[in-house]
FILO-65395 format. One line per 8 residues: number of its first residue (from 1); their letters; for each residue x negated, y, z of N, C-alpha, C. Coordinates in Angstrom, 3 decimals, padded with zeros to 6 digits. Example, Ala and Ser with C-alpha at 12.3 -4.5 7.8 and 13.67 -1.06 7.14 Angstrom:
<atoms>
1> AS> -013.190 -005.690 007.800 -012.300 -004.500 007.800 -013.200 -003.300 007.800 | -012.850 -002.250 007.080 -013.670 -001.060 007.140 -012.900 000.030 007.870
</atoms>
This chain:
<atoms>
1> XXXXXXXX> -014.564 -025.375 -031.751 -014.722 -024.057 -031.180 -013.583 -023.742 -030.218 | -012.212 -024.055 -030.791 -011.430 -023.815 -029.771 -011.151 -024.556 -028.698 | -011.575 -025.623 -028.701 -011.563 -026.948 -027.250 -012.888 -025.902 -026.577 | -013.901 -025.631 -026.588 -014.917 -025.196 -025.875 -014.623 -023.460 -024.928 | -013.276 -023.205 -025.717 -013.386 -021.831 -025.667 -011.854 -022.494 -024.265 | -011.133 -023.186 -024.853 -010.591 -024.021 -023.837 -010.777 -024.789 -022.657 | -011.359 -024.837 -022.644 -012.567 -025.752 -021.396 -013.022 -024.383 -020.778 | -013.493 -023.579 -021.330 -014.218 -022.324 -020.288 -013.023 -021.632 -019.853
9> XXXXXXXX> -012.117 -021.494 -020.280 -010.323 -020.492 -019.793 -010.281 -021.583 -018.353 | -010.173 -023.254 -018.752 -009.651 -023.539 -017.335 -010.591 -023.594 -016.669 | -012.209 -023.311 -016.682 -013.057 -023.512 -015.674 -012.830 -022.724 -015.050 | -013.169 -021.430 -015.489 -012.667 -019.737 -014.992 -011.793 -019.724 -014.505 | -010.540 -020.413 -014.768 -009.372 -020.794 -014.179 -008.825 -021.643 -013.016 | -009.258 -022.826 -012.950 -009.010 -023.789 -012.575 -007.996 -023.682 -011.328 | -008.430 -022.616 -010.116 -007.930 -022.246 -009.174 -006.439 -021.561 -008.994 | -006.348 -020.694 -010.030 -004.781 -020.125 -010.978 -004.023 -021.164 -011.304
17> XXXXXXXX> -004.460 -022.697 -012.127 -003.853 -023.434 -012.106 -003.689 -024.248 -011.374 | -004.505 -024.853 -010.589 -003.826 -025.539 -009.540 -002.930 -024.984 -008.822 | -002.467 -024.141 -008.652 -002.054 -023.100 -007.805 -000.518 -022.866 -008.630 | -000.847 -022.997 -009.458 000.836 -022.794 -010.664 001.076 -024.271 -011.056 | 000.421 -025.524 -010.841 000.877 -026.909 -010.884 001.786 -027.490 -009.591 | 001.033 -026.767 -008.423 001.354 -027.136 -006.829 003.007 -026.049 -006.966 | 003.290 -025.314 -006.937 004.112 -024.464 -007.091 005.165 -024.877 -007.887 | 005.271 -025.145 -008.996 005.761 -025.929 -010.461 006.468 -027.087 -009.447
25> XXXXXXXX> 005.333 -027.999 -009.513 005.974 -029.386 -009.192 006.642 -029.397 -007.438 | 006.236 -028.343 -007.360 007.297 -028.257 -005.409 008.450 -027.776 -005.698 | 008.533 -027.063 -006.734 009.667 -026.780 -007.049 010.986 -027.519 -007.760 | 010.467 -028.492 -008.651 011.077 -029.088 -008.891 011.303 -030.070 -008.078 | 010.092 -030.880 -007.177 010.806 -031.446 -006.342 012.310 -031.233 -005.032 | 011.952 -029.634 -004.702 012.993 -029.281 -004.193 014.567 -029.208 -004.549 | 014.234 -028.988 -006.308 015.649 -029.155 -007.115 016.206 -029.971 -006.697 | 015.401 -031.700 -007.188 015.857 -032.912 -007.172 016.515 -033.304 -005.652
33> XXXXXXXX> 015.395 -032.722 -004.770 016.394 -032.937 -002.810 017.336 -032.201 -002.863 | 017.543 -031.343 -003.139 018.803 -030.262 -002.908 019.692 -031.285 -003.709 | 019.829 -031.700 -005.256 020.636 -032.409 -005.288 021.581 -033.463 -004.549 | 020.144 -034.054 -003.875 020.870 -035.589 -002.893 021.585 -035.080 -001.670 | 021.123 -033.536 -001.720 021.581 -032.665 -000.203 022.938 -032.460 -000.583 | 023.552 -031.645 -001.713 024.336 -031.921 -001.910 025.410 -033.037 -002.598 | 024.851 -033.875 -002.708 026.052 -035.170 -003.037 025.710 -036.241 -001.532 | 025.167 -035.418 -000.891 025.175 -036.279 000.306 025.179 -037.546 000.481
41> XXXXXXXX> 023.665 -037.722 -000.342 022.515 -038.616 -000.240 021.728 -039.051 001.414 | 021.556 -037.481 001.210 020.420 -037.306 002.402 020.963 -035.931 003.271 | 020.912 -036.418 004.770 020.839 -035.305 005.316 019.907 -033.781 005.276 | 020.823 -032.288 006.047 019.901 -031.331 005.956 018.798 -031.245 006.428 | 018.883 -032.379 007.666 017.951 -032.033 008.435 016.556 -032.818 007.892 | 017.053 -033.622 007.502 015.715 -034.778 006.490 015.423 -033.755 005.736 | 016.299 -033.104 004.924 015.368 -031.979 003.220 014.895 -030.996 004.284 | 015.214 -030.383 005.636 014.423 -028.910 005.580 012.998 -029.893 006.383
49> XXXXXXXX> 013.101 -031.458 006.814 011.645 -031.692 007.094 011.047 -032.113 006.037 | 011.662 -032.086 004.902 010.713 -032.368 003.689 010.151 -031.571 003.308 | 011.345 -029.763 002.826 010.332 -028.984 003.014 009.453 -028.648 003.877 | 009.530 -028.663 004.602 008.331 -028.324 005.675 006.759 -029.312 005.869 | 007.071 -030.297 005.581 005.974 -031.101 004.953 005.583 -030.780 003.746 | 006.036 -030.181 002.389 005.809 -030.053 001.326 005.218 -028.470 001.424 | 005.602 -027.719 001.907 004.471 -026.698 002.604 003.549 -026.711 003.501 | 003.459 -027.679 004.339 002.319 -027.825 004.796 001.278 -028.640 004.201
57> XXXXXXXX> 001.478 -029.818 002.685 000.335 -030.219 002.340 000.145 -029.371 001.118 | 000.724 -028.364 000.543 000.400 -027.523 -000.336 -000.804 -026.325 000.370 | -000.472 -026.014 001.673 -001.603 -025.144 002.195 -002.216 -025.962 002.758 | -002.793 -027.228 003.077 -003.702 -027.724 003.066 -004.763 -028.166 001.776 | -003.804 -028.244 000.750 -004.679 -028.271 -000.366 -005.033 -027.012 -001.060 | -004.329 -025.589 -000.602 -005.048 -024.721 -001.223 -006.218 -023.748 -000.258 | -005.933 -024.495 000.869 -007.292 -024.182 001.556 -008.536 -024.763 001.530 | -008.408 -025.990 000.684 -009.832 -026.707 000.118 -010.283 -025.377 -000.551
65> XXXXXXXX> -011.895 -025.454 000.035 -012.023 -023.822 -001.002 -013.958 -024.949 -001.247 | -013.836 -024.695 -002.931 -014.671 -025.756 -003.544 -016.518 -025.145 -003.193 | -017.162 -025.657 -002.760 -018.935 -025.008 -002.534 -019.214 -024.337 -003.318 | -019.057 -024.129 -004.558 -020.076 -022.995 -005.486 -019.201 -021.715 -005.377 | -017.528 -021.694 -004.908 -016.957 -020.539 -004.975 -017.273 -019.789 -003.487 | -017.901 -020.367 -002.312 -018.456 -019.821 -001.263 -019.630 -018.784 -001.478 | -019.307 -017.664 -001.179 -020.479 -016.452 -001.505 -020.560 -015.881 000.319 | -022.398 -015.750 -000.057 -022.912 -015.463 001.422 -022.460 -014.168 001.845
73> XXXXXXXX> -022.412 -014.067 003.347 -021.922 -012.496 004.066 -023.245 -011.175 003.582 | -022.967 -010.468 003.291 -023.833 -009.143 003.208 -025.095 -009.363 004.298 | -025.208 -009.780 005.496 -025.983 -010.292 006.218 -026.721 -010.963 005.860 | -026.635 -011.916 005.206 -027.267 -012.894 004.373 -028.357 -012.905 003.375 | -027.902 -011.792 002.968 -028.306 -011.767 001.277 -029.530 -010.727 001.806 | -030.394 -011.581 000.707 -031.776 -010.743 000.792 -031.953 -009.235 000.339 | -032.863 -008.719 000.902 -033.012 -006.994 000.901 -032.426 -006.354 -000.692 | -034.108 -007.376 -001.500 -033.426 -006.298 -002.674 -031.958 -006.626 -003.323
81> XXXXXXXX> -031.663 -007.668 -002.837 -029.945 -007.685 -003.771 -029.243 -006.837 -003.502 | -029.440 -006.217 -002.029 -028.434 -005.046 -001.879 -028.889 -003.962 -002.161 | -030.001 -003.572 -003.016 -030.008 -002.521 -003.742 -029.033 -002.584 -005.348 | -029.137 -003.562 -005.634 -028.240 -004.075 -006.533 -026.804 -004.140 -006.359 | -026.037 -004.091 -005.367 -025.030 -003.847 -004.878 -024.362 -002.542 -004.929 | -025.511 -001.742 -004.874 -025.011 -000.501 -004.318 -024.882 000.175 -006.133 | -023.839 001.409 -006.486 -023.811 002.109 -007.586 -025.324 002.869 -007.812 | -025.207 003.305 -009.015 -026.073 004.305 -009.100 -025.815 005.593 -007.989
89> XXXXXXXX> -025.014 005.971 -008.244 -024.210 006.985 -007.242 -025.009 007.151 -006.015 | -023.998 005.506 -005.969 -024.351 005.292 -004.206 -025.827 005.129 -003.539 | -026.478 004.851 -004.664 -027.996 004.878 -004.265 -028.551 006.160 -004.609 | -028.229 007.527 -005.200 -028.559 008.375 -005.142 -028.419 008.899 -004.055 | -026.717 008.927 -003.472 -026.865 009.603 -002.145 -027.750 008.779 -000.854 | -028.013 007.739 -000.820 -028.843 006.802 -000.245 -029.934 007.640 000.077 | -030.611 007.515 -000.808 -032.108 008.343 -001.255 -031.703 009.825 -000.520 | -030.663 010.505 -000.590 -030.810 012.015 000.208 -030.177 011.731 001.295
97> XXXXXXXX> -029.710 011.019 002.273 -029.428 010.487 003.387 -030.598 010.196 004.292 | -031.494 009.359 003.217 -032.464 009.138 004.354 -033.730 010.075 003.957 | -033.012 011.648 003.300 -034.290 012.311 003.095 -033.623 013.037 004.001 | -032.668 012.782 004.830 -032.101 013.801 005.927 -031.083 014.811 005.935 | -030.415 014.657 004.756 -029.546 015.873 004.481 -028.268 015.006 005.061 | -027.358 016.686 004.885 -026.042 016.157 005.809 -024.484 015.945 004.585 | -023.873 015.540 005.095 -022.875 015.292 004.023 -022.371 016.742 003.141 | -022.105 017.773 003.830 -022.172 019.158 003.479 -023.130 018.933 002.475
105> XXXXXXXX> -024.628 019.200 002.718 -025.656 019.688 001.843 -025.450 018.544 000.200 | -025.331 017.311 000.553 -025.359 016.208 -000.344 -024.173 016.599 -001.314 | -023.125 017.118 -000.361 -021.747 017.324 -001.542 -021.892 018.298 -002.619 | -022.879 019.511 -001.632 -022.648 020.215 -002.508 -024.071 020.577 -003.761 | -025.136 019.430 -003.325 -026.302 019.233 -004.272 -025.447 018.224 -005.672 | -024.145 017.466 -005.305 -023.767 016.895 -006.065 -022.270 017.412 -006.688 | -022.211 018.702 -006.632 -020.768 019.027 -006.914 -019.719 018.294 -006.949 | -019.577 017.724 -005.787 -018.333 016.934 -005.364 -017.927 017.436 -004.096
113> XXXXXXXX> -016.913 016.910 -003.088 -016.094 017.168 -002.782 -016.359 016.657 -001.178 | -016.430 016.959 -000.543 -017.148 016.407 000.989 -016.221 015.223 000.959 | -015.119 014.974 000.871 -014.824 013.362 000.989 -015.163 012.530 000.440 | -015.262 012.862 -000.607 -016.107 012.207 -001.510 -017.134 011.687 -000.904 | -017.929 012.290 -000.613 -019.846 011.952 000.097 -019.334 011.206 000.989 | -018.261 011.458 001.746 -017.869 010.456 002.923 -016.926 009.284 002.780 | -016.630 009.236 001.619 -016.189 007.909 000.830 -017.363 007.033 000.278 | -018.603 007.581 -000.147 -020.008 007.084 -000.609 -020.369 006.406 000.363
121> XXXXXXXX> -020.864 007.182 001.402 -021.507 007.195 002.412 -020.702 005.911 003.535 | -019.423 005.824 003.582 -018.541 004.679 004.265 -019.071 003.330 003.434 | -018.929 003.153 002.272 -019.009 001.923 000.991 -020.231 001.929 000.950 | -021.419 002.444 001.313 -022.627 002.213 001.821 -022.770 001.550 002.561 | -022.651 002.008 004.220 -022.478 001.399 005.239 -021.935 -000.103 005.153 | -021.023 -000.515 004.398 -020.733 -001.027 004.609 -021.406 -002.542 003.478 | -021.847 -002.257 002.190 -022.633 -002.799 001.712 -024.287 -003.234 002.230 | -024.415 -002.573 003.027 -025.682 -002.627 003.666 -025.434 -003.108 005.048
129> XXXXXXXX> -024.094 -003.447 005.371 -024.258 -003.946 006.812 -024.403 -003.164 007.745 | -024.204 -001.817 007.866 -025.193 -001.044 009.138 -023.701 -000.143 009.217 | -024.077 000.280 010.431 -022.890 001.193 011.190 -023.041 002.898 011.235 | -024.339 003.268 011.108 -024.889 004.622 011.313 -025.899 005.554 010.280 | -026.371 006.253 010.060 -027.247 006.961 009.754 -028.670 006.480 009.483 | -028.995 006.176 011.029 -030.282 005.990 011.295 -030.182 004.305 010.522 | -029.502 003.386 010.743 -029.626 001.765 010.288 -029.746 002.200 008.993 | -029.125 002.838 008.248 -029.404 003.322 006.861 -030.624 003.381 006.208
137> XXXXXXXX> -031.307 004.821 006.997 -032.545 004.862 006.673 -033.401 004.187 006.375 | -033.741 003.332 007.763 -033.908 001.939 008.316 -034.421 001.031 006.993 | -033.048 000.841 006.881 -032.592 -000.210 005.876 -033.149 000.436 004.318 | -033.236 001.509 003.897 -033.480 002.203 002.680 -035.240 002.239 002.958 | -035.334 002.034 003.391 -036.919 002.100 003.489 -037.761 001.257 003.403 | -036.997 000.155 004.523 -037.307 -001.089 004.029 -037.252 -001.849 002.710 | -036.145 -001.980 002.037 -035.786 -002.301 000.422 -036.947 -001.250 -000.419 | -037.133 000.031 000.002 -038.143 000.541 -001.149 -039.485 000.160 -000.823
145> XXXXXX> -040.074 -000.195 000.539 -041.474 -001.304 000.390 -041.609 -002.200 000.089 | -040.289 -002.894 -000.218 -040.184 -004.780 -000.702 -039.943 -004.280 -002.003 | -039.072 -003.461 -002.891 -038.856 -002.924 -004.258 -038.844 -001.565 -004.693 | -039.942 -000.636 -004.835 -039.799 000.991 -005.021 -038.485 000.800 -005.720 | -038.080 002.154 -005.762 -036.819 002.492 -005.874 -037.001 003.850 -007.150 | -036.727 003.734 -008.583 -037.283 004.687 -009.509 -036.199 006.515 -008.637
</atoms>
């Protein structure tokens, strides 16, 4: 039970640790050069091109970024997922947006706070890809003929 429960920490993980192994062991390698730097082994100018190689293949290896952790752009993703995206909330005010009301009327059908609606209403936009009002609608109308919307 606990090897299995172990195995799922570093899967979930894996990226945290590589990331604290690469770090770890650069570090100690740097100990060990600084040593030869000072008993004058090796010149400065050799250790600061070591470091500098030893940071540049550490961000080359943590820019390997592995295929299943690649997630598609909001563009991408099919209609109804981004109803799924959006809060309850946020799909309530959705629904009175594209029944035409204005951020005023919405704030105050929802006893909140006009920034509020315009904090909704931004994290909308922006889950849905669209820049305006009208793309909104648009877009809300479309998702409720491909999936009514309770």
């Amino acid at each position: 039970m606990k090897t299995a429960n172990l195995k799922n920490f570093i899967g979930e993980h894996a990226r945290a640790i590589q990331i604290g192994l690469l770090t770890g062991g650069t570090i100690i390698l740097f100990q060990v050069i600084s040593l030869f730097v000072t008993y004058r082994y090796l010149k400065l100018d050799y250790y600061l091109c070591l470091v500098a190689v030893c940071f540049l293949v550490t961000g080359l290896l943590l820019n390997k970024r592995p295929a299943q952790a690649e997630t598609t752009l909001p563009q991408e993703r099919p209609s109804q997922n981004l109803l799924a995206l959006l809060t309850s909330k946020e799909l309530l005010i959705l629904r009175l947006l594209a029944e035409g009301k204005t951020n005023k009327e919405i704030a105050a059908v929802q006893f909140v706070e006009l920034c509020t609606i315009k904090t909704h209403v931004n994290n909308i936009y922006t889950k849905l890809s669209v820049s305006n009002r009208k793309e909104a609608r648009s877009k809300y109308a479309e998702m409720t003929q491909k999936s009514p919307v309770s």
